[in-house]
RONUZA-851798 format. One record per atom (N, C-alpha, C): residue number from 1; residue in three letters; atom name; x, y, z. Coordinates in steps of 0.2 Angstrom, whole numbers, plus 5000, padded with zeros to 4 digits. Last residue first. Layout:
// RONUZA-851798
k, r, a, u, v, w
NUM, ala, CA, X, Y, Z;
...
***
This chain:
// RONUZA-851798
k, r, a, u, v, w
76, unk, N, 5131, 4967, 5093;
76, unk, CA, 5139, 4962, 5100;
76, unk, C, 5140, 4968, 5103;
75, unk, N, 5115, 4973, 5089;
75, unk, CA, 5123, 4973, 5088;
75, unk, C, 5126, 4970, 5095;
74, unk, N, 5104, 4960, 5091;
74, unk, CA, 5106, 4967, 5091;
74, unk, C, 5111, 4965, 5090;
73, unk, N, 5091, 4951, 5086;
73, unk, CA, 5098, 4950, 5086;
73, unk, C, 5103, 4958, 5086;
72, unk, N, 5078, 4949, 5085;
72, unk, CA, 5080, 4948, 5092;
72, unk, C, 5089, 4948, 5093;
71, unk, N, 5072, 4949, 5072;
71, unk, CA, 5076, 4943, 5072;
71, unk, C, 5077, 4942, 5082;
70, unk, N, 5072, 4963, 5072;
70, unk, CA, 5066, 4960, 5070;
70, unk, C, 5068, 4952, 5073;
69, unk, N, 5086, 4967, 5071;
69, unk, CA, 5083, 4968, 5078;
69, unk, C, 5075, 4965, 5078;
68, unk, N, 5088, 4966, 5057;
68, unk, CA, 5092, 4961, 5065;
68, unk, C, 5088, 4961, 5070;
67, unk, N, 5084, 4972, 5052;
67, unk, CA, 5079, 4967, 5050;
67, unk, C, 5082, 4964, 5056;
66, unk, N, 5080, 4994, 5058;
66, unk, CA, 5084, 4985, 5055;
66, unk, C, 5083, 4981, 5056;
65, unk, N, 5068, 5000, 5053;
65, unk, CA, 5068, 4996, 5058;
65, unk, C, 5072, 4990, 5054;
64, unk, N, 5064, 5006, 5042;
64, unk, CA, 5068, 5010, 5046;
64, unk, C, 5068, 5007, 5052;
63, unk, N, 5064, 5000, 5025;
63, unk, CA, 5063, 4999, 5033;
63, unk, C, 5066, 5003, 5037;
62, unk, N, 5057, 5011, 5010;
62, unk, CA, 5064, 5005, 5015;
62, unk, C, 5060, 5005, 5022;
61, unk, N, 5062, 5025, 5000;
61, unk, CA, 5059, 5019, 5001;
61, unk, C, 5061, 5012, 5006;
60, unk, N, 5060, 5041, 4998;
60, unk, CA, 5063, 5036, 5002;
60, unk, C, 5059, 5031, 5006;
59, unk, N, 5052, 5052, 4984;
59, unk, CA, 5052, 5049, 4991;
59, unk, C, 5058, 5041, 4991;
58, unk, N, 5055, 5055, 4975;
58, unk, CA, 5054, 5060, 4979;
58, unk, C, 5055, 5058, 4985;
57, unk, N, 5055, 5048, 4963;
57, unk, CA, 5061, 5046, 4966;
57, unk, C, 5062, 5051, 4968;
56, unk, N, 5040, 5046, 4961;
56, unk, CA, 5043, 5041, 4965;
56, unk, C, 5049, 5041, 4967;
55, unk, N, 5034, 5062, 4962;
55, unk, CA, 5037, 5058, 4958;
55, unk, C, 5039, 5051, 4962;
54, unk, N, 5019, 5066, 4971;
54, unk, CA, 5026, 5068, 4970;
54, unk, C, 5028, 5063, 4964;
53, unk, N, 5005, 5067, 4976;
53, unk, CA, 5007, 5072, 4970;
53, unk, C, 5016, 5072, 4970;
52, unk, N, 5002, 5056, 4983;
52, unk, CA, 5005, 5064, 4985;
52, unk, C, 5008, 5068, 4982;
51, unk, N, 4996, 5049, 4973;
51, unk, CA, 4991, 5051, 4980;
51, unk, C, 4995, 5058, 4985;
50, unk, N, 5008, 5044, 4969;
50, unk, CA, 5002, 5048, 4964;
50, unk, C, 5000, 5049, 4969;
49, unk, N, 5015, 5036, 4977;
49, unk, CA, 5018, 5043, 4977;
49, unk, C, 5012, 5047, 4971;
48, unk, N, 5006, 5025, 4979;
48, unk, CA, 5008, 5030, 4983;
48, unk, C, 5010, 5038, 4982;
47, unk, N, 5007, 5020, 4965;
47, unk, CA, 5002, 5024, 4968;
47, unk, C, 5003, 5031, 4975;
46, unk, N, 5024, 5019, 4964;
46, unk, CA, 5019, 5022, 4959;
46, unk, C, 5011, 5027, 4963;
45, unk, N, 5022, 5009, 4976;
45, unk, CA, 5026, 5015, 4976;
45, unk, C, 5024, 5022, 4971;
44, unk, N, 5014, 4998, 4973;
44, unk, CA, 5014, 5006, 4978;
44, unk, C, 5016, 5010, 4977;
43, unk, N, 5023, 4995, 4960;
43, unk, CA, 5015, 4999, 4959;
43, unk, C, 5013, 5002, 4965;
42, unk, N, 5035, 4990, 4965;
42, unk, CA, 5034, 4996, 4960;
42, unk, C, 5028, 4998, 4959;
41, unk, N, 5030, 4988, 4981;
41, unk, CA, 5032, 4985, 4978;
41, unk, C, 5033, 4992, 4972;
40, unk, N, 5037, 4993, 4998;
40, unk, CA, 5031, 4993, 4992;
40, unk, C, 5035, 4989, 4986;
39, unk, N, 5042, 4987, 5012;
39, unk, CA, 5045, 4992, 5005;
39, unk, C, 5041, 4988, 5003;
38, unk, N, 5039, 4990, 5028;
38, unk, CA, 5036, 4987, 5022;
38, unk, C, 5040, 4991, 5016;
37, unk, N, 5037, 4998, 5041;
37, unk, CA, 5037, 4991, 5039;
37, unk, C, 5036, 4988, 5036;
36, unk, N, 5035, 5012, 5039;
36, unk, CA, 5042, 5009, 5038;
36, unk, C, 5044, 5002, 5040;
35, unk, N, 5025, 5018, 5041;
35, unk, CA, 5026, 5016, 5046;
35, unk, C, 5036, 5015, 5044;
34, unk, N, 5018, 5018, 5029;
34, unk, CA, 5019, 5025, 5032;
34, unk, C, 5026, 5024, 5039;
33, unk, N, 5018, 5004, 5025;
33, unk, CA, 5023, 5009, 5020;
33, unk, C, 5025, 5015, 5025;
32, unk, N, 5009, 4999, 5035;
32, unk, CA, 5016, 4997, 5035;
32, unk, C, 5021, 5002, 5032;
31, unk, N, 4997, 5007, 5029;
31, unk, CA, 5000, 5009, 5037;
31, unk, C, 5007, 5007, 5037;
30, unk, N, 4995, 5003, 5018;
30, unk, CA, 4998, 5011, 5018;
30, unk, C, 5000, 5011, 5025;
29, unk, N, 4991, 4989, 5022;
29, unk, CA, 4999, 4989, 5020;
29, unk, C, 4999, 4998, 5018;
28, unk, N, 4980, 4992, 5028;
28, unk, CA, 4986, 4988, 5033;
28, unk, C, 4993, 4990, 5030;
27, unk, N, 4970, 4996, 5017;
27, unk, CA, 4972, 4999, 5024;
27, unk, C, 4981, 4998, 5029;
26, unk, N, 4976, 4992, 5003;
26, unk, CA, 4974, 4991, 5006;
26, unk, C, 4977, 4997, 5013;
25, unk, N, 4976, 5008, 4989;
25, unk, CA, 4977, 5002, 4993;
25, unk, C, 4974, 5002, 4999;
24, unk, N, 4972, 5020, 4985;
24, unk, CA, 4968, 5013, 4984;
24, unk, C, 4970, 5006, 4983;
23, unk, N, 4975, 5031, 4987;
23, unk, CA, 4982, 5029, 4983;
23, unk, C, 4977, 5021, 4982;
22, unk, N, 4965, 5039, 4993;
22, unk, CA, 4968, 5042, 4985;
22, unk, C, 4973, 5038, 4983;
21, unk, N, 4962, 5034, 5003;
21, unk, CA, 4956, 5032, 4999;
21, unk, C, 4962, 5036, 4991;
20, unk, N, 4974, 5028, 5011;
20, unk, CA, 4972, 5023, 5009;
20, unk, C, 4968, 5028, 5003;
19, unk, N, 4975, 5044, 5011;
19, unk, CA, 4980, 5042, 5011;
19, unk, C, 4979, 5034, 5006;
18, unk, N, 4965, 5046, 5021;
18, unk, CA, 4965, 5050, 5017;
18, unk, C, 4973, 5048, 5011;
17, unk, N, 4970, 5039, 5033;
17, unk, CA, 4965, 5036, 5029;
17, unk, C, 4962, 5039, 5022;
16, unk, N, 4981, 5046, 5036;
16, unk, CA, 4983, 5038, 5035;
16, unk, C, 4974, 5037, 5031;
15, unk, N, 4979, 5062, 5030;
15, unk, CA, 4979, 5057, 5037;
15, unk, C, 4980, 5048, 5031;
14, unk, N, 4992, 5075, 5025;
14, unk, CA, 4988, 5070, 5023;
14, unk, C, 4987, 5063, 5029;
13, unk, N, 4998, 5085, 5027;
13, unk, CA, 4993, 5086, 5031;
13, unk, C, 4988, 5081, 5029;
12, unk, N, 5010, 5086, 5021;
12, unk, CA, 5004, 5090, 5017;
12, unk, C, 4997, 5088, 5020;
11, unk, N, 5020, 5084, 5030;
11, unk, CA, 5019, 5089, 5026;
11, unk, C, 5013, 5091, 5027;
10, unk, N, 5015, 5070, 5035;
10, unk, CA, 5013, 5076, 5038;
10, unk, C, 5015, 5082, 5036;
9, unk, N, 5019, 5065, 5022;
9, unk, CA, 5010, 5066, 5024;
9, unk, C, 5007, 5072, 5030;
8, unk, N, 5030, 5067, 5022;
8, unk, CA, 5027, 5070, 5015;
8, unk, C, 5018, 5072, 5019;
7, unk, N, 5033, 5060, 5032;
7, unk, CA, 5036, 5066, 5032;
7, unk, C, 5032, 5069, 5025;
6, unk, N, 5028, 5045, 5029;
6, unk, CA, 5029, 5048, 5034;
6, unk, C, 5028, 5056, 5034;
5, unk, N, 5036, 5044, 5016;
5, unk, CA, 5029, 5045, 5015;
5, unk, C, 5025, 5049, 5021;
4, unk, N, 5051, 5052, 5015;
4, unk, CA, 5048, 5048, 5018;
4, unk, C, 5040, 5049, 5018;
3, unk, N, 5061, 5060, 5004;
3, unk, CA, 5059, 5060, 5011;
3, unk, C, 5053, 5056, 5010;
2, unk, N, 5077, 5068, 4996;
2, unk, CA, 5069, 5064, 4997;
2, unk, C, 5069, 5063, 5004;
1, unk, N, 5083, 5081, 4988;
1, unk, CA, 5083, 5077, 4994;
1, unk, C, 5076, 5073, 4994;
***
């Protein structure tokens, strides 16, 4: 089962700034990833998931806010 950087970090009690200094990206985009405003590219993902000791296909990668509703276009 995989799960969410989100849900890894508050597992392992990893803060958003503890987070930027072990994966050495920028600030903005671990907040986007954490957030689920942003699918990483294959080197966040990479890093990211090295910064929480997991494999990349540990974690679920994607938007948790569907792209319609970003648009202003709910469901009819």
């Amino acid at each position: 089962m995989t799960k969410s950087v989100a849900q890894l970090c508050q597992e392992q009690e990893v803060s958003l700034d503890d987070l930027v200094d072990k994966s050495d990206l920028d600030k903005s985009r671990v907040q986007a990833i954490v957030e689920g405003r942003w699918t990483p590219s294959p080197n966040e993902r990479q890093r990211s998931a090295e910064a929480l000791g997991v494999e990349r296909s540990e974690i679920t990668w994607g938007h948790k806010t569907p792209i319609q509703h970003l648009w202003g276009h709910g469901p009819t």
